[in-house]
C-alpha positions as a printed NumPy array, in Angstrom:
array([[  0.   ,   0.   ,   0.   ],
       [  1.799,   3.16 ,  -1.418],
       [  0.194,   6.493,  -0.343],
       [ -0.212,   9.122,  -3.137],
       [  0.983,  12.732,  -2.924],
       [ -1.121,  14.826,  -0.825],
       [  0.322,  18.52 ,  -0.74 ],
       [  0.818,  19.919,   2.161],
       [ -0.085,  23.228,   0.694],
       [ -3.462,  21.683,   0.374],
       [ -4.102,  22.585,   4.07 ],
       [ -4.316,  26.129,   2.852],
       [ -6.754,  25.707,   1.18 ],
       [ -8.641,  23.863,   3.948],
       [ -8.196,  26.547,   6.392],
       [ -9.702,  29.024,   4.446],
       [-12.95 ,  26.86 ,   3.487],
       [-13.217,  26.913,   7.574],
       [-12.576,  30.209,   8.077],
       [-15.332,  30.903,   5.175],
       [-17.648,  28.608,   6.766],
       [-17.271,  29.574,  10.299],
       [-16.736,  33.657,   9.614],
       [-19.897,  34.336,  10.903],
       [-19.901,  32.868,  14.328],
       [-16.378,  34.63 ,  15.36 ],
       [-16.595,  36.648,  18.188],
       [-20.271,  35.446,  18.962],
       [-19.888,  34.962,  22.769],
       [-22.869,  32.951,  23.017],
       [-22.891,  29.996,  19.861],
       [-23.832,  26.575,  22.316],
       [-24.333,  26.457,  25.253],
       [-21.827,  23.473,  25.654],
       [-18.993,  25.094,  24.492],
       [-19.535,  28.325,  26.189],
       [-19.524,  26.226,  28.97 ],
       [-15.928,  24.91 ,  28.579],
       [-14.244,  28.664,  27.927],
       [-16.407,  29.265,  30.915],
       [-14.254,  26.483,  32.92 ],
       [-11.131,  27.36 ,  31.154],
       [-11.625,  30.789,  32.022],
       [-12.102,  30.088,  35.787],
       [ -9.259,  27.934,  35.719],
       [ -7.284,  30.585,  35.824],
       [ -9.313,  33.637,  37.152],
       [-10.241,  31.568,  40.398],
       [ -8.017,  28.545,  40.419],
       [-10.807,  26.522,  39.682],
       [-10.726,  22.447,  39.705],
       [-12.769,  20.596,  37.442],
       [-15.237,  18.194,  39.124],
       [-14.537,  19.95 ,  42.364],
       [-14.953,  24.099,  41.914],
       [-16.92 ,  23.476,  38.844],
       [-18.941,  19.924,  37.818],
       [-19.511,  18.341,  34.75 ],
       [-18.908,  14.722,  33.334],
       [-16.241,  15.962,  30.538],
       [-12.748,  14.561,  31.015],
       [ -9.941,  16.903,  32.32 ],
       [ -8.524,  16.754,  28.72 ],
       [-11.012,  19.36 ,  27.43 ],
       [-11.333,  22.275,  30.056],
       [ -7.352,  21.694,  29.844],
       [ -7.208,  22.873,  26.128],
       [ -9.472,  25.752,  27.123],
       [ -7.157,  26.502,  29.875],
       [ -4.336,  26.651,  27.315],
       [ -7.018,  28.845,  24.975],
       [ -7.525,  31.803,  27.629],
       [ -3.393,  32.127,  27.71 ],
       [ -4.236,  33.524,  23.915],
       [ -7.608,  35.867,  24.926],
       [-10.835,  35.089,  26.721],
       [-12.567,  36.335,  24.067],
       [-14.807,  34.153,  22.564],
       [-13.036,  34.466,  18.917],
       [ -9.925,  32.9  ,  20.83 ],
       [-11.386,  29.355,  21.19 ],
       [-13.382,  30.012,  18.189],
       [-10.137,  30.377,  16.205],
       [ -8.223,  27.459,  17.615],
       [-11.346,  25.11 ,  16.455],
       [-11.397,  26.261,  13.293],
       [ -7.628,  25.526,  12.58 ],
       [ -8.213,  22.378,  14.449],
       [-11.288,  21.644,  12.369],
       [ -8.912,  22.446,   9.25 ],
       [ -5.829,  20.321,  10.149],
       [ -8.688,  17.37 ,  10.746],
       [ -9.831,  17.68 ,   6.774],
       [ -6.472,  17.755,   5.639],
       [ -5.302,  14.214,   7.763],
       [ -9.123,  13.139,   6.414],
       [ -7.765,  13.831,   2.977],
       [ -4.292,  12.124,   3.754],
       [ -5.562,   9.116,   4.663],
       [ -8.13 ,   8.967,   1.924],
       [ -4.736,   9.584,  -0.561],
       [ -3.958,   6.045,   0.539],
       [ -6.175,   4.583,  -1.926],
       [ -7.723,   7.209,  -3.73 ],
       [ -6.405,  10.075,  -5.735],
       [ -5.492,  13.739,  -4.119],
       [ -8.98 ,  15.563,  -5.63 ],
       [-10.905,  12.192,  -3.593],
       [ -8.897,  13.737,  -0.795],
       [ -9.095,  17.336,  -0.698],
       [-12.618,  17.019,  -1.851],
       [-13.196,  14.655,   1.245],
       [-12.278,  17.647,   3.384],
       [-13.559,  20.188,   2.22 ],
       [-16.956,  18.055,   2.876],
       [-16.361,  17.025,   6.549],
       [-15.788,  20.969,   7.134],
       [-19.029,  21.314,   4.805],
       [-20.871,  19.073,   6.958],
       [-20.11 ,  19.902,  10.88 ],
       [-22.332,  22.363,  10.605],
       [-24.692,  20.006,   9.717],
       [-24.355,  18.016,  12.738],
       [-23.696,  20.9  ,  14.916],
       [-20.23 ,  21.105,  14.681],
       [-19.816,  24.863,  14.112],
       [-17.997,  25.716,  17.078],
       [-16.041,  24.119,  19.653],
       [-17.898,  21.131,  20.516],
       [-15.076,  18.38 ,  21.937],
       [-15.301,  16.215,  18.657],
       [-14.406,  19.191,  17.004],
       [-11.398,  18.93 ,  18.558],
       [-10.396,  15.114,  19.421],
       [-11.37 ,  14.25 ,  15.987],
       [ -7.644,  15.964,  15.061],
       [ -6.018,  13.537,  17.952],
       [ -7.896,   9.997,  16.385],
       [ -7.931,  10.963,  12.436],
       [ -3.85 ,  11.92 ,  13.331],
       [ -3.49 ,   8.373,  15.401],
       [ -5.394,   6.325,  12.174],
       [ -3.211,   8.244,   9.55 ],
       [  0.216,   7.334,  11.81 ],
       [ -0.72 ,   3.856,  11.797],
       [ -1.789,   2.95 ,   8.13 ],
       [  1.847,   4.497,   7.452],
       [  3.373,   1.877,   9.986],
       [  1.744,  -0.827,   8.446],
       [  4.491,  -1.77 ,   6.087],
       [  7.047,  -1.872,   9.037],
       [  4.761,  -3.674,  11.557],
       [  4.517,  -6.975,   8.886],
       [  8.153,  -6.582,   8.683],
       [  8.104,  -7.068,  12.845],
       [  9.841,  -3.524,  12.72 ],
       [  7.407,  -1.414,  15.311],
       [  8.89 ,   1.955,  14.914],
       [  7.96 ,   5.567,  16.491],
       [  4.708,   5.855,  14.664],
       [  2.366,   3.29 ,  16.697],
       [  3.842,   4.874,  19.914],
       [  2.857,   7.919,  18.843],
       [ -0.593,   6.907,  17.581],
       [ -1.208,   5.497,  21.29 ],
       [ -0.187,   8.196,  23.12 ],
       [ -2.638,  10.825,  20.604],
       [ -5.47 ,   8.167,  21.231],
       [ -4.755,   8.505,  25.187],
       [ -4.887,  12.295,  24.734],
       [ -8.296,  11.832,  22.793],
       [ -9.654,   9.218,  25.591],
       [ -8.814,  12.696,  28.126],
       [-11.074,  15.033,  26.181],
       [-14.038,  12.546,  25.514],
       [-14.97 ,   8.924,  27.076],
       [-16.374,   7.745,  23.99 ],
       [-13.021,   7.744,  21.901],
       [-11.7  ,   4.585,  23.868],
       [-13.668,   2.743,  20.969],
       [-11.287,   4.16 ,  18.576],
       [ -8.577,   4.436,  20.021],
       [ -9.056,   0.553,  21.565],
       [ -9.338,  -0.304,  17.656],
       [ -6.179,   1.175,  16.034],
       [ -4.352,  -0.159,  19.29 ],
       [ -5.833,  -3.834,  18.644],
       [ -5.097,  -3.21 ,  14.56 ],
       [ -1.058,  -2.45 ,  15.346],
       [ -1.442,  -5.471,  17.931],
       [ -3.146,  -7.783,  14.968],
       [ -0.353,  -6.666,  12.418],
       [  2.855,  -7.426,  14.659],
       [  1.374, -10.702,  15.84 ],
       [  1.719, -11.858,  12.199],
       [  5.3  , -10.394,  11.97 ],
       [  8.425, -12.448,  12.294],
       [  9.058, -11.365,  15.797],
       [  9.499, -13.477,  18.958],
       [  5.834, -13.625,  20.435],
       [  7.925, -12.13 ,  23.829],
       [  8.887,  -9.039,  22.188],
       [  5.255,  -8.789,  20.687],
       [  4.414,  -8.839,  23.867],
       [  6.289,  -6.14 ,  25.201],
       [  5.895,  -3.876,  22.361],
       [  1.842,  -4.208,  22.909],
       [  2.005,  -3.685,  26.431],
       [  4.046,  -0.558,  25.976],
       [  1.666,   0.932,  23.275],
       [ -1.221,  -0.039,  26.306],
       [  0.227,   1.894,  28.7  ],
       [  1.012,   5.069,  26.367],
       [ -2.359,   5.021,  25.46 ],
       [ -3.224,   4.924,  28.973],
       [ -0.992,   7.107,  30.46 ],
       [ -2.662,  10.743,  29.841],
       [ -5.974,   9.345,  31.221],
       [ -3.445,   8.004,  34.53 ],
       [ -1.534,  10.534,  35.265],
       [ -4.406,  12.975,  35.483],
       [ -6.49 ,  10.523,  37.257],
       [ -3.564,  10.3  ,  40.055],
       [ -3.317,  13.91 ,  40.377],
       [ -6.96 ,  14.189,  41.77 ],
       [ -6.353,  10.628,  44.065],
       [ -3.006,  12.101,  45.459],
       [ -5.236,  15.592,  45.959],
       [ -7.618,  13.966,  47.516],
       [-10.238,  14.194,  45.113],
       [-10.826,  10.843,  43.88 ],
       [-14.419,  10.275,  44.843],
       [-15.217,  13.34 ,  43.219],
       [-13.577,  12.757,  40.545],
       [-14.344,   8.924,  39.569],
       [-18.237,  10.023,  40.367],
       [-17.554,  12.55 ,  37.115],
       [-16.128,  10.276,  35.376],
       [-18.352,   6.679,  35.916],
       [-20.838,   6.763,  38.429],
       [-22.627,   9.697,  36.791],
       [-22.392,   8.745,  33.438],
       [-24.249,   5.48 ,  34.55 ],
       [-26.764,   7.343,  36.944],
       [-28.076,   9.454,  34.225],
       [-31.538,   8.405,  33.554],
       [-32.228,   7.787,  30.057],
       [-34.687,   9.747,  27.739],
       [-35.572,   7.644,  24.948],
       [-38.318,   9.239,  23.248],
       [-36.47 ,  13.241,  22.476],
       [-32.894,  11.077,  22.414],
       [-34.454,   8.46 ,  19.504],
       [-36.281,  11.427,  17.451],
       [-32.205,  13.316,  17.862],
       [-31.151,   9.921,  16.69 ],
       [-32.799,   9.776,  13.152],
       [-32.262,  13.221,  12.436],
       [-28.559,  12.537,  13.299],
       [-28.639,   9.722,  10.729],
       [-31.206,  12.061,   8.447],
       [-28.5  ,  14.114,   8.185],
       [-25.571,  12.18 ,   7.582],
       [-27.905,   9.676,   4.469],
       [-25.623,  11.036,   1.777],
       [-22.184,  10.109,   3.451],
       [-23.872,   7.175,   3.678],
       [-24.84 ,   6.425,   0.42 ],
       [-21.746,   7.733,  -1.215],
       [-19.855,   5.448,   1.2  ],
       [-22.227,   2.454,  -0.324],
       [-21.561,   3.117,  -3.736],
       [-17.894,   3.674,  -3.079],
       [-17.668,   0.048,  -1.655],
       [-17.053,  -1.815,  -5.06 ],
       [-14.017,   0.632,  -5.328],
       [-12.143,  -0.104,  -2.544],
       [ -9.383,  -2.678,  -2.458],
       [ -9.51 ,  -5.1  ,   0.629],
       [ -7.605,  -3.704,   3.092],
       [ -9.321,  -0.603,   2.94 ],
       [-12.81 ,  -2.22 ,   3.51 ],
       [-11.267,  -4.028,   6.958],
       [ -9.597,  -1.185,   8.454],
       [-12.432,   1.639,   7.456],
       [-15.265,  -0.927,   8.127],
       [-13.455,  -1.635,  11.954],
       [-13.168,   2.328,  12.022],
       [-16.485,   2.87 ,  10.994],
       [-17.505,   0.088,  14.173],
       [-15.699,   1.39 ,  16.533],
       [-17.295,   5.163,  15.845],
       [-20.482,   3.754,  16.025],
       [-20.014,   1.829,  19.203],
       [-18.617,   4.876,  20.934],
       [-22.261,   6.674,  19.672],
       [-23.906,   4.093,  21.087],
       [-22.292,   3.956,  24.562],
       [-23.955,   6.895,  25.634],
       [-27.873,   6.223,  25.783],
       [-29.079,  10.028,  25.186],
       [-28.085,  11.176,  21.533],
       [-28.078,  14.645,  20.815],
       [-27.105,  15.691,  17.26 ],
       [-23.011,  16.46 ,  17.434],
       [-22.382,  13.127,  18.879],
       [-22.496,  12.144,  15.207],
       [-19.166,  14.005,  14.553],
       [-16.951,  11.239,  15.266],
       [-18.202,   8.818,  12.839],
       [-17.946,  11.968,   9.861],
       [-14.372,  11.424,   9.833],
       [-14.44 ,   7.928,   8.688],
       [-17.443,   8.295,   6.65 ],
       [-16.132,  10.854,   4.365],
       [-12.864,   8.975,   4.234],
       [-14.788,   6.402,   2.482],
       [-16.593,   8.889,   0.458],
       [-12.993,   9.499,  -1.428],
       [-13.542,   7.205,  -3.957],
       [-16.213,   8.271,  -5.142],
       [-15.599,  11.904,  -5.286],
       [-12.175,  11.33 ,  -7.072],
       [-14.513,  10.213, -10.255],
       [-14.162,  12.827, -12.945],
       [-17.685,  13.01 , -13.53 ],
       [-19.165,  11.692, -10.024],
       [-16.668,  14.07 ,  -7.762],
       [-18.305,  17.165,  -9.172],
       [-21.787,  16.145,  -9.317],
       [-21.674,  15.158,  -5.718],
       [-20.148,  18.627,  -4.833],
       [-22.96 ,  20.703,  -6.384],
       [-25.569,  18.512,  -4.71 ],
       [-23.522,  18.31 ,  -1.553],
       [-23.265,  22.312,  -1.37 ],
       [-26.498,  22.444,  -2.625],
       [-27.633,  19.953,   0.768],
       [-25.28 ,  21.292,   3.032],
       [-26.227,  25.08 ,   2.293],
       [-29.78 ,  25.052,   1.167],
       [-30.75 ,  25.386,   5.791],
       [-27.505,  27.086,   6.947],
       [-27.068,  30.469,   8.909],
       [-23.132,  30.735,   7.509],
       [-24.246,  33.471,   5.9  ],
       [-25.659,  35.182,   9.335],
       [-23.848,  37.533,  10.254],
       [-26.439,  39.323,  11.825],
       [-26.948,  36.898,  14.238],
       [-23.13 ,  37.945,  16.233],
       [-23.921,  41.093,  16.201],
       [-27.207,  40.348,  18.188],
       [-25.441,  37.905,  20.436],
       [-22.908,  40.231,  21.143],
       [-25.891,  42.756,  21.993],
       [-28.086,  40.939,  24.093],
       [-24.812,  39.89 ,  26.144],
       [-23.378,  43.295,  26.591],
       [-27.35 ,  44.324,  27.658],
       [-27.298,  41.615,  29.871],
       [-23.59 ,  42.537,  31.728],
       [-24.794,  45.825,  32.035],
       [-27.698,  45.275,  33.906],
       [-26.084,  42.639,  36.486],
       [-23.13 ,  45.486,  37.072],
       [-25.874,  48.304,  37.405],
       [-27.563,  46.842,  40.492],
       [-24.19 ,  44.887,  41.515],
       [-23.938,  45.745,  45.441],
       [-21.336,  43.476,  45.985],
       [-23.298,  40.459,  47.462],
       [-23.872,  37.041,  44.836],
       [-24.5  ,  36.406,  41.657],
       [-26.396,  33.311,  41.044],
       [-27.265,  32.434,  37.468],
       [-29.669,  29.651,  37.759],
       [-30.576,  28.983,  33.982],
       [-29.242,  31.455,  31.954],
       [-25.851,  32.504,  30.012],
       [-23.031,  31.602,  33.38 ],
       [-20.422,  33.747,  30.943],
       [-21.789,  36.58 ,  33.416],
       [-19.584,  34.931,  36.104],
       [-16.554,  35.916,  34.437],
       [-17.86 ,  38.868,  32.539],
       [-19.437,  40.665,  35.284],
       [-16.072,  39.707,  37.862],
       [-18.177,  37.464,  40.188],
       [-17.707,  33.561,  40.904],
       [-19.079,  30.716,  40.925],
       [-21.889,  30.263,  43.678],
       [-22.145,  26.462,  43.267],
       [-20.439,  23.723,  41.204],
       [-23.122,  23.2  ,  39.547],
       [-22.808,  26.082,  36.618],
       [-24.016,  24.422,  34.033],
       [-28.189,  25.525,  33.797],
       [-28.853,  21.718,  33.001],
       [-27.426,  20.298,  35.958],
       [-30.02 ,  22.516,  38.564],
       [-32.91 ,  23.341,  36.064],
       [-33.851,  19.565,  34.771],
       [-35.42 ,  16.443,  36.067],
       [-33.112,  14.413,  34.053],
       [-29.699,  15.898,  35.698],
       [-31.857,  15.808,  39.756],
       [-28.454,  14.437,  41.47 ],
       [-26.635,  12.934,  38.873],
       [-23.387,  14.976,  40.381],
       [-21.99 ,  14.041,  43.695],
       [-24.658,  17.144,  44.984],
       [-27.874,  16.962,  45.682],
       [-29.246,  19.518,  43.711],
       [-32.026,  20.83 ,  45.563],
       [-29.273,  21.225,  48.484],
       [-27.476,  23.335,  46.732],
       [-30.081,  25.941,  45.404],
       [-30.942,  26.221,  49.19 ],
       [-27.523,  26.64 ,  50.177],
       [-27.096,  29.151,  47.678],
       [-29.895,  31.052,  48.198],
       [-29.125,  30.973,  52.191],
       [-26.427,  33.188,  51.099],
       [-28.598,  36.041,  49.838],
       [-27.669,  36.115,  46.389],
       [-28.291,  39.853,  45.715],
       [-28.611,  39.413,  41.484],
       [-30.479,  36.431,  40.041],
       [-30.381,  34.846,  36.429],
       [-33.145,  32.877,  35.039],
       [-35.338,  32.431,  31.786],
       [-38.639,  33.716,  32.574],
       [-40.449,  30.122,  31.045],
       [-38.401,  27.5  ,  31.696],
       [-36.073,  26.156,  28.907],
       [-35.049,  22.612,  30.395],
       [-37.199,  19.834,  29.518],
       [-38.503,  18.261,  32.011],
       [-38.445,  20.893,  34.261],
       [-36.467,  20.194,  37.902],
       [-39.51 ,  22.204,  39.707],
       [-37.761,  20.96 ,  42.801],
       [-34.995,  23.807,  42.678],
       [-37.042,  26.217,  40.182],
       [-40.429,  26.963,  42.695],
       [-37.662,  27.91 ,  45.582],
       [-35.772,  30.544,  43.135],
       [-38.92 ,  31.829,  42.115],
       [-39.828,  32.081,  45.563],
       [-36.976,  33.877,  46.409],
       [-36.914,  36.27 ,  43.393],
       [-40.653,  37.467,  44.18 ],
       [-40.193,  37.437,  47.898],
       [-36.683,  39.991,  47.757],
       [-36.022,  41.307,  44.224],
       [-37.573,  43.155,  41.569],
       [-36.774,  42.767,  37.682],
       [-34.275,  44.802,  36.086],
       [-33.816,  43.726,  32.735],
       [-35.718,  41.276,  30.447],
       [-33.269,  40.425,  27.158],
       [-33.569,  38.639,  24.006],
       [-30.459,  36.183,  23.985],
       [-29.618,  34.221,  20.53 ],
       [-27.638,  31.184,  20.657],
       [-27.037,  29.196,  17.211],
       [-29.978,  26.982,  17.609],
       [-32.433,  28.984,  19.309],
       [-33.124,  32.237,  21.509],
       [-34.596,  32.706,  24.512],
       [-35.139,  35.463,  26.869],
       [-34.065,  35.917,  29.918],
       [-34.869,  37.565,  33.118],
       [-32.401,  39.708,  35.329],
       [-33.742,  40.253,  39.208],
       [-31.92 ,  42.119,  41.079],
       [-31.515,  44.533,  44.112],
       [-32.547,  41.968,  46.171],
       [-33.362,  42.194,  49.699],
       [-33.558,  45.828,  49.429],
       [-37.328,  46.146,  48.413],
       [-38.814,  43.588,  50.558],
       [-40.366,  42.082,  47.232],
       [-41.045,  42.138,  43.633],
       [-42.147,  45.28 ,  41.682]])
């Protein structure tokens, strides 16, 4: 198996199909509310020396609030992160067309990219949603081992496995779910050098090694928090809550076929690209393409991004039939014509708003800000940070207070903590005046209300776009200064 040429050069002309495509969400500083959520954390991280799982919950590995960590050393500015996942999003199409230049021409390639970056949007990939970028760390790890191949027959392991392992460990730290693929390009290199002319010892030995590379990023960071003392916390995060979550199967299977809805013409190109693939590329992408889809199915409630993963490999397969001279095109016009004919890339309105209804929002918090708490209960928790105030409760994210399905999932009880919280006379209060969870946690929401008509009055009542959707929401503040609502 002899790779052909792809340029390097090429990745130019990736990076500025992203930029193109994601122009109009740069500097929007409220896209999704997920990865608002992780600047949020990286943020805090180093404005309040915050610990992930401890200061600040969630179920995310370390792995991610780390490279948002590293993001807010450029800017906390929303355009920062927004940046770093479009080159990342760009570097992933150009490995995607690298590894489709295995078998396929370089136009199968490049076209192949310049799809998956047509696409994320697609499956609500516009931003920085963790796939976004972990999908760089596994499509890297695959490309590094197809180009050991040759030397793992000849029983000669080389640097290249090692270093696929260790960028599979790093994906494993920034989402669960890529163990799947990881596990399979680890077992693939093990398969290979098991047929190789090698003493089954050393085989032995050289597996174990790529094991515990691939292992390592996930250990080290899980002994930091056992050594700190954290490890209850920290393991609940990680595998007791991820198990605890009650499952949703009516809203998660309706997100399920419009996940597959969405990605039918991958799939059919893949299908007709079958008969042109040589054998070794229907085992290893057909493996691939298993492993993505048993990391989708590990987690029981599907939203739409959790799709991203299996993109990569899908429009890897793609390749051969958009190198055709006649087929390539065709499927780009109807592709575009897909991919474009419901997209806001053209929006650039809606930034502009979202930058609006933020500022509006800051402004009224610091108007009535008398130094006491701010408690955003479900609402935009960027006014931490952007208002100087800090967290009042681990539990930031407006899911993980506001709805049934997240009712003490965390190592918290969360009804414990809104009455904690609101013990300490939170003077400014966040919320959306109807509530935007589904179901509804009316265990923590009827005390907040409570306390928002019993001591504060509104302020401020704002229109706030995010990409999907806009809803308005309610500042109360001066409380305990009015002895109730006006």
């Amino acid at each position: 198996m002899k790779q052909a040429r792809f340029p390097a050069w090429y990745g130019i002309i990736l990076l500025l199909v992203a930029l193109a495509l994601r122009a109009s969400t740069f500097g929007d500083p409220n896209v999704h509310v997920d990865e608002t959520f992780y600047q949020t954390v990286g943020i805090a991280m180093h404005e309040q020396h915050a610990v992930p799982y401890v200061d600040v919950w969630d179920r995310k590995p370390w792995g991610l609030f780390f490279l948002y960590y590293l993001i807010a050393f450029m800017s906390y500015a929303p355009l920062a992160y927004q940046l770093v996942a479009t080159v990342f999003a760009a570097a992933t199409a150009w490995v995607i067309g690298a590894i489709a230049s295995f078998w396929n021409r370089a136009q199968g390639g490049l076209l192949a990219g310049i799809f998956y970056l047509l696409w994320l949007e697609q499956e609500q990939g516009f931003g920085g949603q963790s796939p976004i970028f972990y999908n760089l760390f596994v499509a890297s790890a695959a490309l590094l081992v197809l180009q050991a191949l040759p030397d793992l027959r000849e029983g000669k392991p080389g640097w290249r496995p090692y270093a696929a392992m260790l960028l599979g460990g790093c994906a494993i730290t920034v989402k669960q779910t890529s163990f799947f693929e990881s596990a399979f390009l680890g077992l693939y290199c093990a398969y290979t050098l098991w047929q190789a002319p090698l003493s089954r010892r050393r085989v032995c030995t050289v597996i174990a090694s790529w094991a515990l590379l691939g292992a390592a990023p996930m250990l080290a960071i899980s002994a930091w928090y056992w050594l700190e003392g954290y490890w209850a916390i920290y393991w609940h995060a990680m595998v007791t809550s991820n198990l605890a979550k009650p499952k949703v199967w009516l809203s998660s299977g309706i997100r399920t076929i419009l996940m597959f809805i969405r990605l039918a013409p991958f799939l059919v190109m893949g299908v007709l690209g079958i008969p042109k693939m040589v054998s070794q590329q229907r085992r290893f992408m057909g493996f691939w393409l298993l492993a993505a889809s048993l990391g989708l199915l590990s987690v029981p409630n599907f939203y739409v991004h959790y799709a991203l993963p299996i993109l990569v490999p899908l429009t890897i397969v793609s390749a051969g039939l958009l190198q055709g001279r006649i087929a390539g095109p065709i499927a780009m016009v109807v592709l575009a014509f897909l991919a474009f004919r419901e997209t806001s890339v053209l929006d650039f309105e809606h930034a502009r708003r979202s930058r609006a209804a933020m500022t509006e929002l800051v402004e009224a918090v610091r108007r009535h800000d008398d130094g006491g708490p701010l408690f955003v209960y479900d609402g935009p928790f960027q006014l931490y940070h952007l208002t100087g105030h800090r967290f009042v409760s681990p539990l930031v994210f407006p899911h993980h207070l506001a709805q049934t399905i997240e009712k003490d999932v965390s190592h918290l009880s969360t009804a414990g903590e809104v009455r904690r919280v609101l013990a300490e006379r939170p003077s400014t209060v966040v919320l959306a005046p109807q509530p935007r969870q589904d179901p509804v946690n009316w265990e923590t929401l009827r005390p907040v209300r409570a306390y928002i008509h019993a001591n504060c009055r509104l302020v401020a009542r704002v229109e706030t776009p995010e990409w999907l959707l806009s809803s308005k929401m309610d500042v109360w503040a001066d409380c305990n200064r009015h002895g109730g609502a006006k």
